[in-house]
N, C-alpha and C positions, 0 to 999 in steps of 0.2 A: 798762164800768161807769163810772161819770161819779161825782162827788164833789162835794154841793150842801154851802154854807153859808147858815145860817141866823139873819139877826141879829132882837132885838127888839125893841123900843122901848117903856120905861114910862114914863108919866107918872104920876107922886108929887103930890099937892094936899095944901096942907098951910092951918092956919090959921096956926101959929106961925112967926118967924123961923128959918129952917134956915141954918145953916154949911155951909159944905164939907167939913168934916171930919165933919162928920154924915153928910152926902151919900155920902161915902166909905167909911164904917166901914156905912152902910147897903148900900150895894153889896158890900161883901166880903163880908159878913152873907150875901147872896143866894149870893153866885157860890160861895162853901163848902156851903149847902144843897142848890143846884141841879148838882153837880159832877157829869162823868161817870159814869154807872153801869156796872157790869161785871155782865158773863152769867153770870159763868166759874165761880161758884159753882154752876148751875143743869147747868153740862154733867155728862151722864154719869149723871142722875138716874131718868131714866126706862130701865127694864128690860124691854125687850121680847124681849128674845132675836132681832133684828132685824139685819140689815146695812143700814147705811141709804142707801148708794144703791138697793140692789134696793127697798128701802121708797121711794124717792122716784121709782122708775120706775114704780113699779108704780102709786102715786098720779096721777101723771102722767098716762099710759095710760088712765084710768079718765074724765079729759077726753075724748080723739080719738074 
């Protein structure tokens, strides 16, 4: 399994004079919005009465 980073570059056009301190308080702003999200609420939700490897073989299997 390999482990990719992914950076990305915006450009902000603005008419008015911008600070740095604006610059900044505008980045935090994002990186608090944009923060990692977690799954971990979602495990466990679905009821199938299922073992889930024998569920993922079995999906599998239905390729070959």
């Amino acid at each position: 399994m390999q482990n990719y980073r992914l950076h990305l570059i915006i450009t902000i056009e603005t008419k008015s004079p911008v600070t740095k301190e604006k610059i900044q308080q505008a980045i935090e702003q994002l990186s608090k919005e944009t923060g990692k999200k977690s799954l971990r609420k979602h495990f466990g939700k679905l009821k199938r009465n299922l073992d889930g490897l024998e569920y993922q073989k079995q999906v599998r299997n239905e390729w070959v």
